[in-house]
PDB file of N, CA, C and O in Angstrom:
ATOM      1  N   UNK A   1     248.903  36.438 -55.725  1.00  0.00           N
ATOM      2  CA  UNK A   1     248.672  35.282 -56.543  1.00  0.00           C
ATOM      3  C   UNK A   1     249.934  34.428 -56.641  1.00  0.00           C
ATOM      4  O   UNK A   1     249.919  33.214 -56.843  1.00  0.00           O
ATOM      5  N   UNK A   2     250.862  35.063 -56.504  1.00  0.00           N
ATOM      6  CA  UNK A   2     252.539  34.309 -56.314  1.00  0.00           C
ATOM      7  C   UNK A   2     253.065  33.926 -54.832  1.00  0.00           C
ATOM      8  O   UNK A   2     254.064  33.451 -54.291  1.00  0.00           O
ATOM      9  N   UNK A   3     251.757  34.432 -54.503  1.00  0.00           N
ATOM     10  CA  UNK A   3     252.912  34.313 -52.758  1.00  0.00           C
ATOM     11  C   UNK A   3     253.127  35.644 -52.226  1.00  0.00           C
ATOM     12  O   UNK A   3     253.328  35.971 -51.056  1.00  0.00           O
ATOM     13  N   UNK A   4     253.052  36.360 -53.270  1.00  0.00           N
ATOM     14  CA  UNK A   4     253.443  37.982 -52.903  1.00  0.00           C
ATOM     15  C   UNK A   4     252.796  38.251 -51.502  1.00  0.00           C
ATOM     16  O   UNK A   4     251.706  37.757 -51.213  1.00  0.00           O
ATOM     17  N   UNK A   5     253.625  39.191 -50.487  1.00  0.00           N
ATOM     18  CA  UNK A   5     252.869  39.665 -49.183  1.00  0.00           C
ATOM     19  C   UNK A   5     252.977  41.369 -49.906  1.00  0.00           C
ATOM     20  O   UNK A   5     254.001  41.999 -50.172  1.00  0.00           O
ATOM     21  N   UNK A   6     251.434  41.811 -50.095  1.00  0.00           N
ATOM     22  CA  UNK A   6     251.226  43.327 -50.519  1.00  0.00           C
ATOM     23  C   UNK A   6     250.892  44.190 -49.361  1.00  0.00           C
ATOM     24  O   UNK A   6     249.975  43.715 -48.692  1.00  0.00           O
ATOM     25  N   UNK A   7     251.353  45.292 -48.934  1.00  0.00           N
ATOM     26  CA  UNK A   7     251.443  45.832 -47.675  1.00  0.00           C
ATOM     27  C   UNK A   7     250.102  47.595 -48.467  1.00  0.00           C
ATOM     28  O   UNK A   7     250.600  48.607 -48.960  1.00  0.00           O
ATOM     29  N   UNK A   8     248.891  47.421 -48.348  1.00  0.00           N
ATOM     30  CA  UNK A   8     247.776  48.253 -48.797  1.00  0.00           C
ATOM     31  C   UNK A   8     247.837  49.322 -47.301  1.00  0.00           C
ATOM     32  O   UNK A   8     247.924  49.060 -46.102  1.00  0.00           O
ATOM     33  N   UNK A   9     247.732  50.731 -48.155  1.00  0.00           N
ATOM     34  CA  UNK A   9     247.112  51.850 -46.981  1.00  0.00           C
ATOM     35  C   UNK A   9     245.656  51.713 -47.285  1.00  0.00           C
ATOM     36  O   UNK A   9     245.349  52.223 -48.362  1.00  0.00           O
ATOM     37  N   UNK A  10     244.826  51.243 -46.721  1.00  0.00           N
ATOM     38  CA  UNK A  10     243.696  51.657 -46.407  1.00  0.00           C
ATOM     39  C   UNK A  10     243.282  52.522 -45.294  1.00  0.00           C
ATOM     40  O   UNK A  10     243.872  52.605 -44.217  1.00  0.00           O
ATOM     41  N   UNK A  11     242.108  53.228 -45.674  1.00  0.00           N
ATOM     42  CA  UNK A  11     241.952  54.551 -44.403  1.00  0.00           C
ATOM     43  C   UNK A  11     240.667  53.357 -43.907  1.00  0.00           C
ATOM     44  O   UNK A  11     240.006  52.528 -44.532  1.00  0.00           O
ATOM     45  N   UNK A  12     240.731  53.745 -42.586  1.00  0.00           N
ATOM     46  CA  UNK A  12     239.805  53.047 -41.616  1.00  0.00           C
ATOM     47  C   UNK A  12     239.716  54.331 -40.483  1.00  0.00           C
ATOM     48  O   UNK A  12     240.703  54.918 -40.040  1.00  0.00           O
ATOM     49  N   UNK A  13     238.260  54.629 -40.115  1.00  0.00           N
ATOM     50  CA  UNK A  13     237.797  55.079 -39.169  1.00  0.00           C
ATOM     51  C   UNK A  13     237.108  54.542 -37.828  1.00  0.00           C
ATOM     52  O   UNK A  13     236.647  53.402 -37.778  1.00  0.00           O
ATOM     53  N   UNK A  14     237.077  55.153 -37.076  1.00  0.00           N
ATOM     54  CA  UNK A  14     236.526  54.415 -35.733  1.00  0.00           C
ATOM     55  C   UNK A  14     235.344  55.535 -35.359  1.00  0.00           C
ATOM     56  O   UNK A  14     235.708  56.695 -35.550  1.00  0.00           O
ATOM     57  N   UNK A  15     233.924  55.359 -34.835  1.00  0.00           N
ATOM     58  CA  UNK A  15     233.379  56.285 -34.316  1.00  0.00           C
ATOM     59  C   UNK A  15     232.773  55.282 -32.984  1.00  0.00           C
ATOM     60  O   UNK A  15     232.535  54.075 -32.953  1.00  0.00           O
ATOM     61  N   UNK A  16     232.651  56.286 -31.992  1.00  0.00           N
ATOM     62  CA  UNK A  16     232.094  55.987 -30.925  1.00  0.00           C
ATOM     63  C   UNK A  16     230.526  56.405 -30.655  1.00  0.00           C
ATOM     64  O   UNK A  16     230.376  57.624 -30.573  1.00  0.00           O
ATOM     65  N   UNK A  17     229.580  55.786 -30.533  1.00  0.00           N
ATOM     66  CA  UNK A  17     228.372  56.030 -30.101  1.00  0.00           C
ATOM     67  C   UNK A  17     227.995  56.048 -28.631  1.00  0.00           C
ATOM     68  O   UNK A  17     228.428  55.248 -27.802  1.00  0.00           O
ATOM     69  N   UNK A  18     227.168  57.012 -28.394  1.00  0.00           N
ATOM     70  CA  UNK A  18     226.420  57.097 -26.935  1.00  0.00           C
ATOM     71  C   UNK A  18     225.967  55.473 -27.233  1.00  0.00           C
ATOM     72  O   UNK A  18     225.888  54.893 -28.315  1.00  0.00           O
ATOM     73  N   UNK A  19     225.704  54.971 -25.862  1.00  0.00           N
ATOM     74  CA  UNK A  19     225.073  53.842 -25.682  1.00  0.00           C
ATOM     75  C   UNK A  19     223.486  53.764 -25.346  1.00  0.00           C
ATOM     76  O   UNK A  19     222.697  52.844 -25.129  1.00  0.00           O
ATOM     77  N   UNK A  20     223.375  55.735 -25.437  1.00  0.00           N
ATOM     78  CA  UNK A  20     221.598  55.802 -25.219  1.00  0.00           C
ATOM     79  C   UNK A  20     221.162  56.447 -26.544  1.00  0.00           C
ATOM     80  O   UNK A  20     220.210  57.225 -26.594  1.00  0.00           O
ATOM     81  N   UNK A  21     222.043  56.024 -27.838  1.00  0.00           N
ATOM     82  CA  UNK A  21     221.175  56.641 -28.575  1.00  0.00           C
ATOM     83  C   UNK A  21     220.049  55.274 -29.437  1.00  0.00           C
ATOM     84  O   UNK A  21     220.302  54.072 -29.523  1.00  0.00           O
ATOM     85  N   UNK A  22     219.026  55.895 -29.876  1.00  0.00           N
ATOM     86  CA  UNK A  22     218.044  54.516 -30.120  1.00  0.00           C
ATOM     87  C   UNK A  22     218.205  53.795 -31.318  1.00  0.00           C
ATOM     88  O   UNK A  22     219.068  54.095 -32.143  1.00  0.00           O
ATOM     89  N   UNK A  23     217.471  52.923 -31.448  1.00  0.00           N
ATOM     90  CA  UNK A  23     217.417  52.416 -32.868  1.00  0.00           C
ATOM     91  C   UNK A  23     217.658  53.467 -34.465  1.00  0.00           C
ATOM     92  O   UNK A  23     218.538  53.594 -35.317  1.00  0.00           O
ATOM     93  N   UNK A  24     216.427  53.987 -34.214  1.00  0.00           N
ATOM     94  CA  UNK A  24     216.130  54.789 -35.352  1.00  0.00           C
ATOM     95  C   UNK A  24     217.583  55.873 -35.738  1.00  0.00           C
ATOM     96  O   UNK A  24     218.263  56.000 -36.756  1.00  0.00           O
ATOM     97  N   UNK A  25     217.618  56.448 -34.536  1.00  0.00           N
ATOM     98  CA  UNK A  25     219.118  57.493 -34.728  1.00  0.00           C
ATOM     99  C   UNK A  25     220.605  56.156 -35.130  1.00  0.00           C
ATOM    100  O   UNK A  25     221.532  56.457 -35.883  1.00  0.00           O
ATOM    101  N   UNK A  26     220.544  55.408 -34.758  1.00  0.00           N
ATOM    102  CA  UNK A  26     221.597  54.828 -35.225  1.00  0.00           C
ATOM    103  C   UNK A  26     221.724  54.298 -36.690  1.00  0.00           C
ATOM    104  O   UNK A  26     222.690  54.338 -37.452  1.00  0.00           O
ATOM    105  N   UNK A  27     220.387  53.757 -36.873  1.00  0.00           N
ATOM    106  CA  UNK A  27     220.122  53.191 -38.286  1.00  0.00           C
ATOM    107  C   UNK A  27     220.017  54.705 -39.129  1.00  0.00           C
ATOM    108  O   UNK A  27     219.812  54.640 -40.341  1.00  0.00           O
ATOM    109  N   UNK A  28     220.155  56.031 -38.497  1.00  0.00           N
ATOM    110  CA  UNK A  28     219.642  56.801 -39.796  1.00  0.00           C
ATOM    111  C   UNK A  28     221.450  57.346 -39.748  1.00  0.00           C
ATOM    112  O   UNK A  28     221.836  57.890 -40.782  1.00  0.00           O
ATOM    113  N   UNK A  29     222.414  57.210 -38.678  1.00  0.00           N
ATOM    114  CA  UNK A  29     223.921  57.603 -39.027  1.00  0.00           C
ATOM    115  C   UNK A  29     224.747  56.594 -39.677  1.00  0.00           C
ATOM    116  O   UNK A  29     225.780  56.952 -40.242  1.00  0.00           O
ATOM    117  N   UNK A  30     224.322  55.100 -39.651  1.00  0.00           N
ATOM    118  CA  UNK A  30     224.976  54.336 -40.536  1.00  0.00           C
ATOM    119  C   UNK A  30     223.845  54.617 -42.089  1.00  0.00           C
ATOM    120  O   UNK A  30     224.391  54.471 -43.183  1.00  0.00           O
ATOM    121  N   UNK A  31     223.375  54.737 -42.079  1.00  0.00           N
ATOM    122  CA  UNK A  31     222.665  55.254 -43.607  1.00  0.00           C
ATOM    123  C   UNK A  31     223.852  56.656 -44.396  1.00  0.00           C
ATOM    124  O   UNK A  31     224.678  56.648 -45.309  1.00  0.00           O
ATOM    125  N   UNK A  32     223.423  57.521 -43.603  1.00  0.00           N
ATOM    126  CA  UNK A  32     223.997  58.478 -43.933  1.00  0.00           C
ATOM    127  C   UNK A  32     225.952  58.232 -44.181  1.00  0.00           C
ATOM    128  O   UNK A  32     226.632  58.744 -45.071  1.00  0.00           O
ATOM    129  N   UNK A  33     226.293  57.564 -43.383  1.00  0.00           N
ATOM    130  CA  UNK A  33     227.919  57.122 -43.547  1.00  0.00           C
ATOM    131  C   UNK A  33     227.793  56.226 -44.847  1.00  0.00           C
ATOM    132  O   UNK A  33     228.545  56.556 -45.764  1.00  0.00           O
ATOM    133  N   UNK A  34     226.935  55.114 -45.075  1.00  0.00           N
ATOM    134  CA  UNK A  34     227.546  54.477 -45.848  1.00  0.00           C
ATOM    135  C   UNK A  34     226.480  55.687 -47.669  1.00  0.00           C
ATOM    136  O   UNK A  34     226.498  55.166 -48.784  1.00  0.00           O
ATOM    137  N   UNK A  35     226.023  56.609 -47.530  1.00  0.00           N
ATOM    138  CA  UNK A  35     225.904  56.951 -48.512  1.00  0.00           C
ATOM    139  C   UNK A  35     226.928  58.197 -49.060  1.00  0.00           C
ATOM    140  O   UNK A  35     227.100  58.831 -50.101  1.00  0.00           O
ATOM    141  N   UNK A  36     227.429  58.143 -47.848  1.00  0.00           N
ATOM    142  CA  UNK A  36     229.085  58.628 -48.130  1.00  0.00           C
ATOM    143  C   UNK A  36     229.943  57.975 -48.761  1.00  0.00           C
ATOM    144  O   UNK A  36     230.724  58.711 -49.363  1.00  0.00           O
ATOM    145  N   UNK A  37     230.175  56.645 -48.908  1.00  0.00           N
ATOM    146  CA  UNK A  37     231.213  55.941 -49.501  1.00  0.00           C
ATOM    147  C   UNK A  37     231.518  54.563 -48.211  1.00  0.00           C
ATOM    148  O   UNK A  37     232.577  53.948 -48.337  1.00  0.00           O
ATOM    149  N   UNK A  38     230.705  54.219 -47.214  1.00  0.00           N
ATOM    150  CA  UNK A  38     231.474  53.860 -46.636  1.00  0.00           C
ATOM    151  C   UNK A  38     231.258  52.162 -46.945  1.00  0.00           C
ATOM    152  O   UNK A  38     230.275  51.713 -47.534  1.00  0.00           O
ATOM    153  N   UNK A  39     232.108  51.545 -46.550  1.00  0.00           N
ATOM    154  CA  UNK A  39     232.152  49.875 -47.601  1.00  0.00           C
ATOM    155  C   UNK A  39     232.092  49.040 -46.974  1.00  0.00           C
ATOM    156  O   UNK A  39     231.708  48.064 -47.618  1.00  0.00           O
ATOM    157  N   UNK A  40     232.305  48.786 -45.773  1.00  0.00           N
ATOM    158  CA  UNK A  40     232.179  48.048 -44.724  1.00  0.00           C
ATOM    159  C   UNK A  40     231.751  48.461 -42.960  1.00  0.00           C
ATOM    160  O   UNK A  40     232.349  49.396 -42.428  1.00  0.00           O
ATOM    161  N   UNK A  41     231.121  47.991 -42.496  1.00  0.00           N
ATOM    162  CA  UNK A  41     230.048  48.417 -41.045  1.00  0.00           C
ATOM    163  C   UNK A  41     230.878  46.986 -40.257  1.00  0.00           C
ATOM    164  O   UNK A  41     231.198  45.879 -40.691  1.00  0.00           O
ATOM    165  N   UNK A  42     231.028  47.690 -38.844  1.00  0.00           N
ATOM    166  CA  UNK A  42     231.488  46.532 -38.342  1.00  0.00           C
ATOM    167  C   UNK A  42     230.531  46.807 -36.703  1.00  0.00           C
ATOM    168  O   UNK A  42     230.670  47.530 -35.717  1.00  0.00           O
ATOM    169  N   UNK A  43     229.916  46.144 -36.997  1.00  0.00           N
ATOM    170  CA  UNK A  43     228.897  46.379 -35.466  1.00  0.00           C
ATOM    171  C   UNK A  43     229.624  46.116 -34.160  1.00  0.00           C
ATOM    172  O   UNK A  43     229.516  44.899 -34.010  1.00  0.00           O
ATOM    173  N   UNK A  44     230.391  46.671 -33.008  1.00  0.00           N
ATOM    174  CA  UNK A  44     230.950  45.783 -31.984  1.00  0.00           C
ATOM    175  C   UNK A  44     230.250  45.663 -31.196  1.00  0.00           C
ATOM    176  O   UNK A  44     230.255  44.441 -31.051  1.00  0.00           O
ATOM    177  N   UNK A  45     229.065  46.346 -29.973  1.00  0.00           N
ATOM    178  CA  UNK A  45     228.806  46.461 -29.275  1.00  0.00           C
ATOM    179  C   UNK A  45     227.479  46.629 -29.263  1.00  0.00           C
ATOM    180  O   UNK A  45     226.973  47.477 -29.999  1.00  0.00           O
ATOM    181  N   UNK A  46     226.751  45.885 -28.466  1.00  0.00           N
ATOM    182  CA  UNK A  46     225.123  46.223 -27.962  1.00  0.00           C
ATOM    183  C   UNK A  46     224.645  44.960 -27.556  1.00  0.00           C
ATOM    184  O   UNK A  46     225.347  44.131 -26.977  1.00  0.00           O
ATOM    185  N   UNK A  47     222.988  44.740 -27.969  1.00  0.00           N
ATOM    186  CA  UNK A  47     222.757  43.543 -27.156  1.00  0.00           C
ATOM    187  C   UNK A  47     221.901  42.687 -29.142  1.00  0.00           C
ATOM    188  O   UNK A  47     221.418  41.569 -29.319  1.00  0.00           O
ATOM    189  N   UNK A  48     222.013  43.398 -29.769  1.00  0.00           N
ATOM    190  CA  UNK A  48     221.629  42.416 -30.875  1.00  0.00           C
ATOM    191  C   UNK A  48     222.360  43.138 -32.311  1.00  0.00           C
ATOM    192  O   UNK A  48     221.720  43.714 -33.191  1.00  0.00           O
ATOM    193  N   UNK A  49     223.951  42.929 -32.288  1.00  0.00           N
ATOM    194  CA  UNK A  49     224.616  43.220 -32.784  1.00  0.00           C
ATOM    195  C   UNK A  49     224.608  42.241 -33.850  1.00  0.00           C
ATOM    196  O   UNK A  49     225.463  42.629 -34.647  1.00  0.00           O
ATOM    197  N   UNK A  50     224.053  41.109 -34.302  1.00  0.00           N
ATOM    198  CA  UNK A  50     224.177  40.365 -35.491  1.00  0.00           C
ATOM    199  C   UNK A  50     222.972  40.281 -35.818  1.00  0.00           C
ATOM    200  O   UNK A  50     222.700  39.139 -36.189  1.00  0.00           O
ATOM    201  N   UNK A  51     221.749  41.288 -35.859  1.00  0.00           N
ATOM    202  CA  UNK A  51     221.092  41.786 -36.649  1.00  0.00           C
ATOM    203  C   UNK A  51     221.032  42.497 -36.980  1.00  0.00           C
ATOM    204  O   UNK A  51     220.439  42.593 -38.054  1.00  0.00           O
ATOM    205  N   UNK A  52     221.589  43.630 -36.360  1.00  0.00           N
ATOM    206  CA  UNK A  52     221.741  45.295 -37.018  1.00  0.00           C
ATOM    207  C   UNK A  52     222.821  44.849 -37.937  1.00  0.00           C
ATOM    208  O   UNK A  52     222.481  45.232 -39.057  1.00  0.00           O
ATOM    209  N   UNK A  53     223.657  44.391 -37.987  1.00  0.00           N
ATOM    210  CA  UNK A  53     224.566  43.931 -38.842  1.00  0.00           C
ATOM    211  C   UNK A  53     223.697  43.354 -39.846  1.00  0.00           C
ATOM    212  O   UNK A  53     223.797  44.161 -40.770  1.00  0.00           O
ATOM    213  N   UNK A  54     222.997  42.548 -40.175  1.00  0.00           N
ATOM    214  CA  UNK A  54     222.196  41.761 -41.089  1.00  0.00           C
ATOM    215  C   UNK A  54     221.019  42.779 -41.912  1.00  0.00           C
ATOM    216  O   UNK A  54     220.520  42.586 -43.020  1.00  0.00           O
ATOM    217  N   UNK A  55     220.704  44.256 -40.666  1.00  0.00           N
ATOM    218  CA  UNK A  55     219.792  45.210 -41.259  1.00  0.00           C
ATOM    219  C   UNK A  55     220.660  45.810 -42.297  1.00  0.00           C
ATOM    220  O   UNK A  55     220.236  46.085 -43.420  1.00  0.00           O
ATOM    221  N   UNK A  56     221.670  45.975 -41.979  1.00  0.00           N
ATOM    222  CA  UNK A  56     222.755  46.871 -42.841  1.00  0.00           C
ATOM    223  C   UNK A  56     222.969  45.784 -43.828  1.00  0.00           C
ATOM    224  O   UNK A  56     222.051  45.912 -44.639  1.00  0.00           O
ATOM    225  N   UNK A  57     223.662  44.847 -44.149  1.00  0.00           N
ATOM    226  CA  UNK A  57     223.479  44.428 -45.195  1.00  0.00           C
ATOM    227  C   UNK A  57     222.077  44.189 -46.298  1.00  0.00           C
ATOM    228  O   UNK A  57     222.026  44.149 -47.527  1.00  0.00           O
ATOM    229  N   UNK A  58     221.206  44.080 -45.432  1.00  0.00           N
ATOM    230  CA  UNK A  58     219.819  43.837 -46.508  1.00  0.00           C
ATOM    231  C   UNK A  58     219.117  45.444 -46.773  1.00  0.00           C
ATOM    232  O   UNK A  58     218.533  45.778 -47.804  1.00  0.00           O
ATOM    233  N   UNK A  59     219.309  46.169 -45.763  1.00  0.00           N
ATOM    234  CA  UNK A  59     218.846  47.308 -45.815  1.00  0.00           C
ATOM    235  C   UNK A  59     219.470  48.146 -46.714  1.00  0.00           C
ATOM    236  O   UNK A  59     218.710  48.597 -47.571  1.00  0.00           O
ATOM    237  N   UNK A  60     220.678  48.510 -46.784  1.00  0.00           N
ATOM    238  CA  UNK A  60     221.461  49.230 -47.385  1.00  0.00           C
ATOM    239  C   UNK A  60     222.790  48.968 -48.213  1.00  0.00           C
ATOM    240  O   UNK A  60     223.698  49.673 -48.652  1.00  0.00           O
ATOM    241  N   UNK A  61     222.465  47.603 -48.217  1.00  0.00           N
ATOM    242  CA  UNK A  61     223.479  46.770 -49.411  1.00  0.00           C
ATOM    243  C   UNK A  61     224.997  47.234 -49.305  1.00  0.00           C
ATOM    244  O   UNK A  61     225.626  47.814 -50.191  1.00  0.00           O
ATOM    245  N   UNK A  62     225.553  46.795 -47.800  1.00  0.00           N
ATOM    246  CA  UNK A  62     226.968  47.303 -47.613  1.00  0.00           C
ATOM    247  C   UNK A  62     227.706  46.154 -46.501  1.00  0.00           C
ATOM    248  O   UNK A  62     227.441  46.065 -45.302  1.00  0.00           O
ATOM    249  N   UNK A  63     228.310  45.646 -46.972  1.00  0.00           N
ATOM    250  CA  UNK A  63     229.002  44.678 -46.229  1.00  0.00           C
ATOM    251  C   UNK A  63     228.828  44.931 -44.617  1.00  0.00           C
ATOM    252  O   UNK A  63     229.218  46.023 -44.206  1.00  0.00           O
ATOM    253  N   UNK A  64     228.270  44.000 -43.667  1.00  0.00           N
ATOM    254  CA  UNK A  64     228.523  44.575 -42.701  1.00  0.00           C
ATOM    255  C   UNK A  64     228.590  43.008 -41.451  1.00  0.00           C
ATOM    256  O   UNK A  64     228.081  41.921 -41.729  1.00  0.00           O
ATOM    257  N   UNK A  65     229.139  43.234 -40.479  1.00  0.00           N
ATOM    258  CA  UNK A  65     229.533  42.312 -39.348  1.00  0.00           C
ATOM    259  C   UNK A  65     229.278  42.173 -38.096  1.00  0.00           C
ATOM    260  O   UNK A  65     229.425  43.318 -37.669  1.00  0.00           O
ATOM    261  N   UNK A  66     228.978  41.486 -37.186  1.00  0.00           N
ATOM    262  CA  UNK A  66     229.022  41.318 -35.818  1.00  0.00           C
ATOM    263  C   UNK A  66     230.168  40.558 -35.475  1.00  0.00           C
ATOM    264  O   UNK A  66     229.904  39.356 -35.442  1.00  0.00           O
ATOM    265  N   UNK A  67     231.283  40.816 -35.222  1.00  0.00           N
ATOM    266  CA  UNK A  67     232.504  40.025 -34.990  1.00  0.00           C
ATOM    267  C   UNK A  67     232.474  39.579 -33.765  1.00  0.00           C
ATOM    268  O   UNK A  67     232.458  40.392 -32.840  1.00  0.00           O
ATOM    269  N   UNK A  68     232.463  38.331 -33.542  1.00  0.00           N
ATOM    270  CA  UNK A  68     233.090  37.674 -31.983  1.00  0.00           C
ATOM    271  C   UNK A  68     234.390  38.374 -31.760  1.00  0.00           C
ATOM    272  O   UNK A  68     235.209  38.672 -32.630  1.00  0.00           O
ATOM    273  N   UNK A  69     234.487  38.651 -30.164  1.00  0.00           N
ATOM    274  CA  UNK A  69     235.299  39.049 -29.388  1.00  0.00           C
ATOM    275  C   UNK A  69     236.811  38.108 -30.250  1.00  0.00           C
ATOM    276  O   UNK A  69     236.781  36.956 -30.683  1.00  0.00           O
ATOM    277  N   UNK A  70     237.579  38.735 -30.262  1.00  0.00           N
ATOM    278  CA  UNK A  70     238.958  38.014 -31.039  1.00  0.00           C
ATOM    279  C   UNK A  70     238.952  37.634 -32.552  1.00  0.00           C
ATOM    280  O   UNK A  70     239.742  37.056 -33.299  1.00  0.00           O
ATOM    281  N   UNK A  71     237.766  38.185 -32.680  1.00  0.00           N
ATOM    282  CA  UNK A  71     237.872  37.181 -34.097  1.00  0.00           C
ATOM    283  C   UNK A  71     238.722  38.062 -35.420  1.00  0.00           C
ATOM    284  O   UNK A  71     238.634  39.290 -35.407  1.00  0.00           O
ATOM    285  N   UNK A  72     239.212  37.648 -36.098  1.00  0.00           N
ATOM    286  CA  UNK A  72     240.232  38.274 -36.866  1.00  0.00           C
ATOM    287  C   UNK A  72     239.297  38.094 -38.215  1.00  0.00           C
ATOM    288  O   UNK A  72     238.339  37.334 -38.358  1.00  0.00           O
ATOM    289  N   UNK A  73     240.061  39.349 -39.488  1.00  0.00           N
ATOM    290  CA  UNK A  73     239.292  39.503 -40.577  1.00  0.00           C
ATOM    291  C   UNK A  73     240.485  39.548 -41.050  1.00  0.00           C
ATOM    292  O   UNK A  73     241.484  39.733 -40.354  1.00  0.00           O
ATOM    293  N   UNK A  74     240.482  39.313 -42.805  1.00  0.00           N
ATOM    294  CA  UNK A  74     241.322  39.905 -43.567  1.00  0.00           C
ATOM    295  C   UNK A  74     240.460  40.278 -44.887  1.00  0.00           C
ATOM    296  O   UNK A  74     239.564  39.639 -45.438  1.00  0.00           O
ATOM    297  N   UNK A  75     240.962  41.371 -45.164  1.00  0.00           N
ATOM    298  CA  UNK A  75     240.325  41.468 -46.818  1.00  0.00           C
ATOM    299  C   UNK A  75     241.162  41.667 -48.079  1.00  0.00           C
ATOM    300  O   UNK A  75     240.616  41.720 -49.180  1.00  0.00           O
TER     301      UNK A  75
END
């Protein structure tokens, strides 16, 4: 609020998915993660990545993204 630069540890994970697993199995491991605690979904990869992103937010009320290639976030 002053200008201050605050330097936060946040824990961030990465998981990798088969690229043959289906709809249903994917939508039921981001369920299960975010009823773990998890706070943000960041979709990178597939062929309709800014709707599974959009399922996760309406579906399971958790912030979630399809980021363009480069695109930068801050929170």
């Amino acid at each position: 609020m002053r200008g201050d630069i605050l330097t936060l540890k946040s824990r961030r994970e990465q998981y990798d998915f088969s690229a043959h697993s289906g709809d249903s199995e994917l939508k039921k491991v981001v369920k299960d993660f975010c009823r773990k605690g998890t706070e943000r979904v960041f979709v990178m990869h597939g062929d309709k990545t800014e709707s599974f992103a959009q399922w996760i937010s309406e579906e399971i009320g958790v912030d979630a993204y399809a980021p363009a290639n480069g695109e930068l976030f801050t929170f």
